[in-house]
DOZA-676772 format. One record per residue (C-alpha): residue number from 1; x, y, z. Coordinates in Angstrom, 1 decimal, decimal comma. Layout:
% DOZA-676772
<NUM <X Y Z>>;
...
This chain:
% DOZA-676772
<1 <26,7 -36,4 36,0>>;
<2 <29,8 -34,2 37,0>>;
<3 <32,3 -34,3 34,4>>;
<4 <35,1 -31,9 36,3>>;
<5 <37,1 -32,5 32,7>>;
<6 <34,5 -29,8 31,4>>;
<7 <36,0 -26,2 32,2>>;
<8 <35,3 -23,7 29,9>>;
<9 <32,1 -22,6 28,3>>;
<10 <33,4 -24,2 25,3>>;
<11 <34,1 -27,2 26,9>>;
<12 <30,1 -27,5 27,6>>;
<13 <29,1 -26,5 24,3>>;
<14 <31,4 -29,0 22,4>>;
<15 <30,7 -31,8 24,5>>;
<16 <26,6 -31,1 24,5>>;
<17 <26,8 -30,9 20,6>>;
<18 <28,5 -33,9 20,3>>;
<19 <25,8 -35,9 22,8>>;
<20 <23,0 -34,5 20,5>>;
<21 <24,8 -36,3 17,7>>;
<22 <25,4 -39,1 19,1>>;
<23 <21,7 -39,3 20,1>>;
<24 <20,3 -38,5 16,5>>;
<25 <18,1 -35,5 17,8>>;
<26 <16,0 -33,7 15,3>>;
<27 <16,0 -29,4 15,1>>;
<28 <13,8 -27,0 13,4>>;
<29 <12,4 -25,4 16,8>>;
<30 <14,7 -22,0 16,3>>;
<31 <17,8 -23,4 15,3>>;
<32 <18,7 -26,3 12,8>>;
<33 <22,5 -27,9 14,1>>;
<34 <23,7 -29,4 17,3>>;
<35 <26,0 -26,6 17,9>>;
<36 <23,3 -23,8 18,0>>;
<37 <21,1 -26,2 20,6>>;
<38 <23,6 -26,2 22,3>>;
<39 <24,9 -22,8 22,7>>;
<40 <21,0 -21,9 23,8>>;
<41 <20,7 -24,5 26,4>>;
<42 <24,5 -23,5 27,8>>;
<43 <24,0 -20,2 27,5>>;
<44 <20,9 -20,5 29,5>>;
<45 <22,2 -22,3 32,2>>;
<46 <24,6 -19,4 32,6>>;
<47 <22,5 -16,5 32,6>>;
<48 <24,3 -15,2 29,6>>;
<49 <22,7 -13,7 26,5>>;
<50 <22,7 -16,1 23,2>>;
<51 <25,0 -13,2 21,7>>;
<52 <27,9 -12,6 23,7>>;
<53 <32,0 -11,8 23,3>>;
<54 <33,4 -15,0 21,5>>;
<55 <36,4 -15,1 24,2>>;
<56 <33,6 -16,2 27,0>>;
<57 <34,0 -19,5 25,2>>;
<58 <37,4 -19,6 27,2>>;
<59 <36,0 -18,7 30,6>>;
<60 <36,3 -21,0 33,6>>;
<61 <32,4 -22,2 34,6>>;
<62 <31,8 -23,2 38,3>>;
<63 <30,9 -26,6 39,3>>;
<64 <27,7 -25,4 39,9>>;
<65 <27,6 -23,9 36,7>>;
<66 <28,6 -27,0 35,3>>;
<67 <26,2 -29,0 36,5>>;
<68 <23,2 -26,8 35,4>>;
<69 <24,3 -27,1 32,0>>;
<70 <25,1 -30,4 31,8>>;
<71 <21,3 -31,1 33,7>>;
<72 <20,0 -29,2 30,7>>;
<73 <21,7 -30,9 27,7>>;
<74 <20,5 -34,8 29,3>>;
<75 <17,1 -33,5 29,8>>;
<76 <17,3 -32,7 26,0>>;
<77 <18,2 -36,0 25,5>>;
<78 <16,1 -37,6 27,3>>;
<79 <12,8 -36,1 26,7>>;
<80 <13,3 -35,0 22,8>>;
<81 <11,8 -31,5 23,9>>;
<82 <13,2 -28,4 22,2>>;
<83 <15,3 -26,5 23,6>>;
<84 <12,8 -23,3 24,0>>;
<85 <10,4 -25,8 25,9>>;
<86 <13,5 -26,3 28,4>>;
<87 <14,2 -22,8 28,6>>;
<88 <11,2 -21,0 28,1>>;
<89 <12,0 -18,8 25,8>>;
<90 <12,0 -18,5 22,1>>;
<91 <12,6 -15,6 20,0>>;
<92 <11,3 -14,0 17,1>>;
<93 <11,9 -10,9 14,5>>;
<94 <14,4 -9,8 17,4>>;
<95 <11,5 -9,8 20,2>>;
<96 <11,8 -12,7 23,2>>;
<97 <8,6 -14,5 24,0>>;
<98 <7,6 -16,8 26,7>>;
<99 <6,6 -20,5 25,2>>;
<100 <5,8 -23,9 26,5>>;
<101 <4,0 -26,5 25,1>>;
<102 <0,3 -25,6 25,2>>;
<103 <1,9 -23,3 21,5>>;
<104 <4,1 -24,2 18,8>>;
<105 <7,8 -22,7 19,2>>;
<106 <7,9 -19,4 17,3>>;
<107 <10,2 -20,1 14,2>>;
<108 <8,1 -18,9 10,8>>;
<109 <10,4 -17,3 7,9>>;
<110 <7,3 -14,6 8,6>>;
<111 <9,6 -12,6 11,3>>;
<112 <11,9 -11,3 7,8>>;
<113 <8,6 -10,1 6,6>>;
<114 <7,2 -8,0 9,4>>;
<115 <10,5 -6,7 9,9>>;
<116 <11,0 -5,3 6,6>>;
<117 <7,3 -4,1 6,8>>;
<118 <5,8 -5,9 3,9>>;
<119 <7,2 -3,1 1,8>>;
<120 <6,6 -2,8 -1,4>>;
<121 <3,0 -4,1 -0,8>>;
<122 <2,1 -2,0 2,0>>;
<123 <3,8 1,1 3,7>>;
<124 <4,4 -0,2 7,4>>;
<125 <4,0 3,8 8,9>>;
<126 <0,8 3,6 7,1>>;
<127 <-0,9 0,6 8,9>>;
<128 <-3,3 0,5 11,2>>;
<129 <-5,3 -2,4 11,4>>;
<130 <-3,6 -6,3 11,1>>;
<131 <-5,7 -9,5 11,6>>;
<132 <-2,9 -12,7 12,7>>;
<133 <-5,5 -15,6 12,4>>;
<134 <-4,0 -19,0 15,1>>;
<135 <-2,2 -16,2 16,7>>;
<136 <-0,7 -19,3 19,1>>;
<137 <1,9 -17,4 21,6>>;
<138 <1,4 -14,6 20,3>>;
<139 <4,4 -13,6 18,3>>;
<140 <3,4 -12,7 15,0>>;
<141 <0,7 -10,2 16,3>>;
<142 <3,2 -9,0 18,9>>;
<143 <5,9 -8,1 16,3>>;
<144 <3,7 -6,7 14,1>>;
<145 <2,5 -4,3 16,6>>;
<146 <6,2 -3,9 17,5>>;
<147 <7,3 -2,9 14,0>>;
<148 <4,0 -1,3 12,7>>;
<149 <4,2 2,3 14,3>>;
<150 <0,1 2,8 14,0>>;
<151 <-0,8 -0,5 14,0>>;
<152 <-3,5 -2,3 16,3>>;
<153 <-3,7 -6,3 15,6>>;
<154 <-6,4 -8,2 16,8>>;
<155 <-4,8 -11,9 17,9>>;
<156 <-7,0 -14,8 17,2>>;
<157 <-6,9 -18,5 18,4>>;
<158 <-9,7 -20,8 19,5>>;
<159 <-7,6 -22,6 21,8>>;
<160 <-8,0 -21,0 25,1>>;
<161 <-4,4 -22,6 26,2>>;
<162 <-2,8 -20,6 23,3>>;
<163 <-4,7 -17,4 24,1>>;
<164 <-3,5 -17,9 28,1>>;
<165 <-0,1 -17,5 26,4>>;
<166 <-0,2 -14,7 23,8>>;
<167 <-1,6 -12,8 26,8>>;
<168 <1,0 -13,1 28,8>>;
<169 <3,3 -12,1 26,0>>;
<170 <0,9 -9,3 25,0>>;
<171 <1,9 -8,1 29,1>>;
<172 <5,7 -8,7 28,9>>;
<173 <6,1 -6,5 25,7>>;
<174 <3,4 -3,9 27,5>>;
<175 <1,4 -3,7 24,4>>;
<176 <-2,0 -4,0 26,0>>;
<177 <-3,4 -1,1 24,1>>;
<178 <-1,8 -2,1 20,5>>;
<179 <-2,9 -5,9 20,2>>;
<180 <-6,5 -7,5 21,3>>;
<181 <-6,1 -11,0 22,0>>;
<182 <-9,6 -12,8 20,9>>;
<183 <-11,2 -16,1 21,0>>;
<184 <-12,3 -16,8 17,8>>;
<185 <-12,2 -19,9 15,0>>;
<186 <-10,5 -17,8 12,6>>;
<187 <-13,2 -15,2 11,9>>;
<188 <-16,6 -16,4 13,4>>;
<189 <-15,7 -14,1 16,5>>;
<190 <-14,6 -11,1 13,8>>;
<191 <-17,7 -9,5 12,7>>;
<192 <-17,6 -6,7 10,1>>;
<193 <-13,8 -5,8 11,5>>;
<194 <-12,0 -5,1 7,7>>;
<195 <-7,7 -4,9 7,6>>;
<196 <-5,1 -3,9 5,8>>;
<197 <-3,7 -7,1 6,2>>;
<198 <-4,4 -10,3 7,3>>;
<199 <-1,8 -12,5 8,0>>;
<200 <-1,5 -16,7 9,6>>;
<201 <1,0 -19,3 10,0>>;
<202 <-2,1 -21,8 10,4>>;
<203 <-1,8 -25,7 10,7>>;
<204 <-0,9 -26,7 7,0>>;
<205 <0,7 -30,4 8,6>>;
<206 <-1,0 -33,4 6,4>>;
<207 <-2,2 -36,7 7,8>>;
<208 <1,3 -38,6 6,8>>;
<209 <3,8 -35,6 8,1>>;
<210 <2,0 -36,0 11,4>>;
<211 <3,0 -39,6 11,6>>;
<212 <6,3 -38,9 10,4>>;
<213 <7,3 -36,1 12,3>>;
<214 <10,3 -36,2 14,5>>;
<215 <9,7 -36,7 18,7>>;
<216 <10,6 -33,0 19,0>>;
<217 <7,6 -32,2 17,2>>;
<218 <5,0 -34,3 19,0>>;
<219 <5,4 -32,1 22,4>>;
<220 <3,9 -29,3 20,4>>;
<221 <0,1 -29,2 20,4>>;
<222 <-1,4 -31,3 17,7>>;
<223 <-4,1 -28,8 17,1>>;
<224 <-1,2 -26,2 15,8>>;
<225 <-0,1 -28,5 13,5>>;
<226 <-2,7 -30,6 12,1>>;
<227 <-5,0 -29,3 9,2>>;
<228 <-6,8 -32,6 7,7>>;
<229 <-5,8 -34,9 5,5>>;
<230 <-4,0 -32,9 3,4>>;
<231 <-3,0 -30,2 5,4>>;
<232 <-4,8 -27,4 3,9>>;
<233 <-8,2 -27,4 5,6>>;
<234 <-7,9 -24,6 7,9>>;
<235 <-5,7 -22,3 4,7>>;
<236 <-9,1 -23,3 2,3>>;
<237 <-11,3 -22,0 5,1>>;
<238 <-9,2 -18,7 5,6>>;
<239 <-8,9 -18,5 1,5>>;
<240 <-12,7 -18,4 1,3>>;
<241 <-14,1 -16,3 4,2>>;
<242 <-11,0 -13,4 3,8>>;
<243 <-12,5 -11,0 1,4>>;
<244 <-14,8 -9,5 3,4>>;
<245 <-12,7 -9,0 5,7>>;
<246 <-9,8 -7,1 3,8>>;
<247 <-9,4 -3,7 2,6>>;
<248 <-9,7 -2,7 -0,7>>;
<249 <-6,0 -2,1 -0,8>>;
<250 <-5,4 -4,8 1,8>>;
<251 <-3,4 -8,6 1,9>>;
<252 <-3,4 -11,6 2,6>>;
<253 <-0,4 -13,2 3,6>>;
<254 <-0,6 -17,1 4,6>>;
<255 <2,4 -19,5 5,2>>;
<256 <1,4 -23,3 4,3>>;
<257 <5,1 -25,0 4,3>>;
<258 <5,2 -27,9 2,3>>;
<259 <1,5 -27,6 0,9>>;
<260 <2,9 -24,9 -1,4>>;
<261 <2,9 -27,6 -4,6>>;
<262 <-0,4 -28,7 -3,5>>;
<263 <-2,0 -25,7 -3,0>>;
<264 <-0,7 -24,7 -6,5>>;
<265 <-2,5 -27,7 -8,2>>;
<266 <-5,7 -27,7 -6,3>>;
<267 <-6,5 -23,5 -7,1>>;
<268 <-4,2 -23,3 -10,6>>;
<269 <-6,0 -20,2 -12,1>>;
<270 <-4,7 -18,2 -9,0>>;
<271 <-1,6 -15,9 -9,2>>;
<272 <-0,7 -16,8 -5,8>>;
<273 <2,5 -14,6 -5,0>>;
<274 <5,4 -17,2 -3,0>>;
<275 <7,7 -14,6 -0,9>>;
<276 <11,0 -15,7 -0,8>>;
<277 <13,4 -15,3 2,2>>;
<278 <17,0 -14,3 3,0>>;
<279 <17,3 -16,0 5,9>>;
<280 <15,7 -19,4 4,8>>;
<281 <12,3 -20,6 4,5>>;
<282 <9,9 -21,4 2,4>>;
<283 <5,6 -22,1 1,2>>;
<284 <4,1 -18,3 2,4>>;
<285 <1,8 -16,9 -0,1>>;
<286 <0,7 -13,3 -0,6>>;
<287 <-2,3 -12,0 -2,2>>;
<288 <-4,1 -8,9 -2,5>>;
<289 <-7,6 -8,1 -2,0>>;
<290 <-8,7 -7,9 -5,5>>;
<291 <-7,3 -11,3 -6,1>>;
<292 <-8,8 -12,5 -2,9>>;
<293 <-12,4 -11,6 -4,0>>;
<294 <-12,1 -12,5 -7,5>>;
<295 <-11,1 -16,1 -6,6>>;
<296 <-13,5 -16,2 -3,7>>;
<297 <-15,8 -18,7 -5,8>>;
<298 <-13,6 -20,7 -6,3>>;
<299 <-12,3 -21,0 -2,3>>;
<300 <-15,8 -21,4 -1,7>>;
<301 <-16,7 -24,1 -3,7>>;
<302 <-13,4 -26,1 -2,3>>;
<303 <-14,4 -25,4 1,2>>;
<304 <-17,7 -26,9 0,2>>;
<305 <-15,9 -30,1 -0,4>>;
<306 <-14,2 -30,2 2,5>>;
C-alpha cells in the first residue's frame, strides 16, 4: 500500500474515513463516526496529539509517515479491532490509559460524573473513601482518585488479566498510595470496608446483545460484558450486597445501559434516580444509602432467583 497521491494529513484522514465506510465498520469504542477513527489512528501514526492546530491538516507527511498511517487504517479494516486496541491508548474524564484487549475500552458517560464530582449528592473535597466494583483497566478508580482531592478508591475485579492492567495504569498516573487495586468478586474480598460511594460500570450485556454485537465488540473480553440472560445478574448481585457496605450518607451509582427499562419493571417500587449526560449517554442509576437498605429485601429476594 503506498498511495504517493496522499500528501497532507488531511489527505490521510479523508481517505481512511472513507475506507471505514466503505467497509461498514461499527464505533462505540471512544468515538462514534469514521472521521474521529480516523483522526485517532492518523494522529497516532504521527506522534501528534488528538488535539492539535487545524492548519496541520495541510502539512506535507513523509512517505514514511505515510505508510504508517495507511498500515494502521487496513489493519482496522482488517481485523475489526478498535482503534484504542491498535494504539493502545484510550482516554477518559481527560486522563490517558493504557488498554488492550484483556479490558473493555474505557468509554462510560461516567467520566462527566466524576468530573463534576457527583455534586449535588456528595461534596468531591469531602470524600475519602470510593469502592469501583469490575474496576477493568482501571479508569474509573483512577479518575476518581484524580478528581477527588482526599479520596482513596479501592479497584476491584476478579479477573486477574484486568487487575495486571489497572495496575499498570494505577503506576503511569503514580497514584500508588490513592487507589488499591484488589482481587475480589465484587465484594467477597471487601470485608467490613464502608464508602461514601460505590460506583460500577459492571457487565449489564443480555444473552441476545451478545450475539448481536458488532465484530468490534467481540475482541473485548466476554467476561466484561456478559451478565446472564438478561443482563442484570452481576447489577442484582451488587443491588443486594451494597448496604453494608455504604455510608449512612453514602451512593450508589451503577451504569446498566440498555437494561435501564428492564431494571425499572423488575424492582418498580424503587425510586431509582437515572443521571442524565451532556455529552451523551445513557442507563446509570444513582441511589443513596437509605434507599439502598430499605429496598435491600427486595434485591435479596431477586438475587435468590437468580
Amino acid at each position: 500500500m503506498n498511495h504517493p497521491e496522499l500528501k497532507t494529513i488531511r489527505d490521510l484522514m479523508r481517505w481512511g474515513a472513507s475506507c471505514f465506510n466503505q467497509a461498514g465498520l461499527s464505533f462505540g469504542h471512544g468515538t462514534d463516526n469514521v472521521f474521529d477513527e480516523a483522526l485517532v489512528l492518523v494522529s497516532h501514526a504521527l506522534h501528534l496529539p488528538l488535539q492539535f492546530p487545524e492548519h496541520y491538516l495541510a502539512a506535507h507527511v513523509t512517505a514514511e509517515e505515510r505508510d504508517a498511517a495507511l498500515a494502521l487504517i487496513q489493519q482496522r479494516i482488517e481485523t475489526r479491532k478498535p482503534a484504542a486496541y491498535l494504539t493502545h491508548e484510550a482516554w477518559f474524564a481527560g486522563l490517558p490509559f493504557y488498554v488492550d484487549e484483556r479490558v473493555l475500552v474505557p468509554r462510560s458517560p461516567l467520566a462527566e460524573r466524576i468530573e463534576q464530582g457527583f455534586e449535588p449528592w456528595l461534596q468531591s473535597e469531602a470524600i475519602e473513601r470510593v469502592l469501583d466494583l469490575c474496576t477493568g483497566s482501571g479508569c474509573i478508580a483512577i479518575a476518581c482518585a484524580a478528581h477527588f482531592e482526599h479520596a482513596h478508591v479501592d479497584a476491584v475485579d476478579i479477573s486477574d488479566d484486568a487487575l495486571a492492567i489497572a495496575r499498570r495504569n494505577v503506576d503511569r498516573h503514580d497514584l500508588q498510595d490513592w487507589v488499591q487495586v484488589i482481587k475480589s468478586d465484587l465484594f467477597s474480598a471487601i470485608e467490613l470496608q464502608r464508602y461514601q460511594m460505590i460506583i460500577s460500570n459492571p457487565p449489564y450485556v443480555s444473552a441476545e446483545e451478545m450475539q448481536q454485537l458488532p465484530d468490534e465488540y467481540r475482541h473485548e473480553p466476554e467476561i466484561g460484558l456478559a451478565a446472564g440472560g438478561e443482563g442484570l445478574d452481576i447489577v442484582i448481585r451488587i443491588l443486594a450486597q451494597a448496604a453494608s457496605h455504604l455510608d449512612a450518607d453514602g451512593i450508589l451509582v451503577v451504569e446498566v445501559g440498555n437494561g435501564r427499562e428492564l431494571l425499572s419493571e423488575c424492582f418498580p417500587d424503587v425510586p431509582f434516580l437515572w443521571l442524565e449526560f451532556e455529552r451523551g449517554g445513557h442507563g446509570v442509576f444513582l441511589l443513596d444509602a437509605q434507599q439502598v437498605q430499605r429496598y435491600q429485601p427486595l434485591f435479596a429476594a431477586a438475587l435468590s432467583q437468580l
